[in-house]
N, C-alpha and C positions, 0 to 999 in steps of 0.2 A: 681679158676674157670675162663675160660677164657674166657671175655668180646666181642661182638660182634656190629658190627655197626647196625642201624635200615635203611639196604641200601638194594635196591632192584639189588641181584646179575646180574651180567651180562657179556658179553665176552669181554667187552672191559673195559681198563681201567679207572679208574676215577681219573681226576686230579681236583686238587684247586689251586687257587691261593692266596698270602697274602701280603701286604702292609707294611713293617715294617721298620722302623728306618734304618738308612746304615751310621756306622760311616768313614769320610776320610781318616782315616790315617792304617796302615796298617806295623806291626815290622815285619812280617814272608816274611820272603824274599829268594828271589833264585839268585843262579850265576852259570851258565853255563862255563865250561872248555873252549868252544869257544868264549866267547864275558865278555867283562869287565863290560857289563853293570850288574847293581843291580836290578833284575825285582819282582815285587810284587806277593807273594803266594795269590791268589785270596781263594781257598777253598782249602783244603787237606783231605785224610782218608788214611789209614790203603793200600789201592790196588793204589794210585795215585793220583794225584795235577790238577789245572787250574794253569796257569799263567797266569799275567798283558805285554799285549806286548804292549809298547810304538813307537814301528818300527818293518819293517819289515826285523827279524831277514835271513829269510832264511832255516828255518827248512820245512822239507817237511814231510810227513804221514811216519809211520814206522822207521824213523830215529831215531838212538840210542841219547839218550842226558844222558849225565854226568853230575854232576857240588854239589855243596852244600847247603842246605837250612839253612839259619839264623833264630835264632829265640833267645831274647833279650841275646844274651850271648851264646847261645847252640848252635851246629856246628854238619850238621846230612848231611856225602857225600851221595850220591843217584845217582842210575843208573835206568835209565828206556828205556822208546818208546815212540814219538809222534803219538797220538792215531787218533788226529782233531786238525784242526788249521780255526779259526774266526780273522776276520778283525784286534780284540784288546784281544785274547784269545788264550791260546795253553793247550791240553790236556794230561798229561804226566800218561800212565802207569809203574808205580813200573814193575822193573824186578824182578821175583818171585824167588830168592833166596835165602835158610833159613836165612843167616848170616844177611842179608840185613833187611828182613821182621822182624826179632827181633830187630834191630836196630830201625827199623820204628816205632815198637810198645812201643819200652820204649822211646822213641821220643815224642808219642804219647798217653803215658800215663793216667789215671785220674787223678790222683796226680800231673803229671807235667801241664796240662790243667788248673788245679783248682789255681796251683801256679800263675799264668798267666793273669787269670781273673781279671776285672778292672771293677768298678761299674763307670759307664761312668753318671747314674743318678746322679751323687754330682759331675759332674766336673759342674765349676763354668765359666759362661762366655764362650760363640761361639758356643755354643751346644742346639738348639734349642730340647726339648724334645714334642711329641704328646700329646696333650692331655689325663689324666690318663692313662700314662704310670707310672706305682711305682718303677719299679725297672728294669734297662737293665744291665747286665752285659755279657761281651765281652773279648773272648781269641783269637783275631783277625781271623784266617779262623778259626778251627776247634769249638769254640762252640759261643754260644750265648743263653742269657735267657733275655726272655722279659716278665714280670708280670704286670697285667692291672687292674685298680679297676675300680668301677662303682661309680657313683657321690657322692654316701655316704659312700666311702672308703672301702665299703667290696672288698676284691677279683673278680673277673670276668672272669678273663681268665689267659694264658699262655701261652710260645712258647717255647719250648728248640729246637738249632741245634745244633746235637752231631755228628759233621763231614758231611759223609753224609745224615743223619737220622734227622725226623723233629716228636716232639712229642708235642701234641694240647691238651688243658685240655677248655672247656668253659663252664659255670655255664648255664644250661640248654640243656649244647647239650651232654658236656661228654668228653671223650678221642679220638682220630685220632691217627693213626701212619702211618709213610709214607718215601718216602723217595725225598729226594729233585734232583730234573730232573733238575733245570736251575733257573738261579740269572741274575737281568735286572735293571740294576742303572737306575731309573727316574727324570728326573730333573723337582723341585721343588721351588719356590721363597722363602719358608719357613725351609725348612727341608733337608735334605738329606734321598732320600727313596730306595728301592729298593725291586722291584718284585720275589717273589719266586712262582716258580710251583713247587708240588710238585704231586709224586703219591700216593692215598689213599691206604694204605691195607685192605683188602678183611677184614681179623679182625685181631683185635690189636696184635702186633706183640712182642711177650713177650718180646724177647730177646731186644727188641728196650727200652724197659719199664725199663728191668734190670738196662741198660749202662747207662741211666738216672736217675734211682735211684743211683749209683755209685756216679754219680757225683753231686747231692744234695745231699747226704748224705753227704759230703765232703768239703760242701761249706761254710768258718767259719761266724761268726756273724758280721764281718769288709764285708765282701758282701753281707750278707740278714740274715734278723733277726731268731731267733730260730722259732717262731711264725708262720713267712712265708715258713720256710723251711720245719715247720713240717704240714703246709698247703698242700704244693706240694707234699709231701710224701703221705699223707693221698689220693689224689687223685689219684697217681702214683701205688697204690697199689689195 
């Protein structure tokens, strides 16, 4: 049956914003055929990438960019277009080529994502965590899962981003699905945070709910317990 927000329709869109943890360091990386430098994959999906520009490379709007994306060990060439280019940001469209776009996708796999994932809650020392936060795990751009308990350690909420898809679970409000428009590092004397907008959808958007069931389903008991997993399932459904 498919679930519906209690939102008053309307013509224009509705965005939210969230506050969530921002880890620094960052394995998924690009190298362009033009330049030797190593630049940092900010976010990726399935149609195209952000990158980290440290200097002003010189790429201008529509220009073809070549080059390969690292990622701890795995080696994925890529041809695209620079779509937008920001002060410290460049936005690269995937060239729509089958040979390509199947590369991208077993690239991008749920199984190799999950391979990837690192419970960043049990790293020990320099990693300041939010209050009740239980559990963040992190596949540098393409996913992250943040689970949040309330003071007496039940459950309370949740966040997955699955590339570019953002799916919300909160104990009294329910499910969101959406998709993420834009990421805003804030600086903090405590924490490393960063701002996401995302757009609501109209109503929950199955195929969003699937990808993310996929990938909990997937996720073994060395990154979140049977218990939790079968929590989020239970709500994901």
């Amino acid at each position: 049956m498919e679930r519906r927000f209690s939102l008053i329709k309307s013509d224009f869109e509705k965005h939210e914003k969230r506050i969530l943890p921002r880890f620094p360091f960052c394995y998924l990386t690009f190298k362009s055929e033009r330049s030797a430098r190593i630049l940092e994959v900010k976010d990726i999906s399935l149609t195209g990438m952000q990158i980290r520009l440290k200097e002003d490379l010189n790429w201008t709007i529509d220009e073809g960019i070549s080059g390969t994306i690292h990622w701890l060990g795995r080696v994925l060439p890529i041809q695209g277009n620079v779509k937008w280019i920001t002060a410290n940001r460049l936005g690269i469209e995937f060239v729509k080529k089958h040979e390509q776009l199947e590369k991208i996708q077993n690239f991008l796999a749920v199984n190799e994502l999950v391979k990837n994932l690192k419970p960043l809650h049990k790293v020990e020392g320099g990693l300041e965590l939010p209050a009740r936060l239980k559990y963040w795990l992190r596949s540098d751009g393409p996913v992250e899962v943040f689970v949040w308990q309330h003071a007496d350690g039940e459950l309370s909420k949740f966040q997955i981003l699955l590339m570019e898809n953002f799916v919300e679970w909160e104990d009294g409000s329910g499910l969101k699905t959406g998709r993420i428009l834009s990421k805003r590092n804030i600086d903090s004397p405590l924490i490393n945070e960063e701002e996401l907008v995302f757009k609501i959808d109209a109503d929950i958007d199955l195929s969003k709910l699937d990808n993310v069931k996929e990938l909990v389903d997937q996720l073994p008991v060395t990154l979140l317990t049977n218990e939790v997993q079968h929590f989020l399932m239970r709500q994901l459904t």
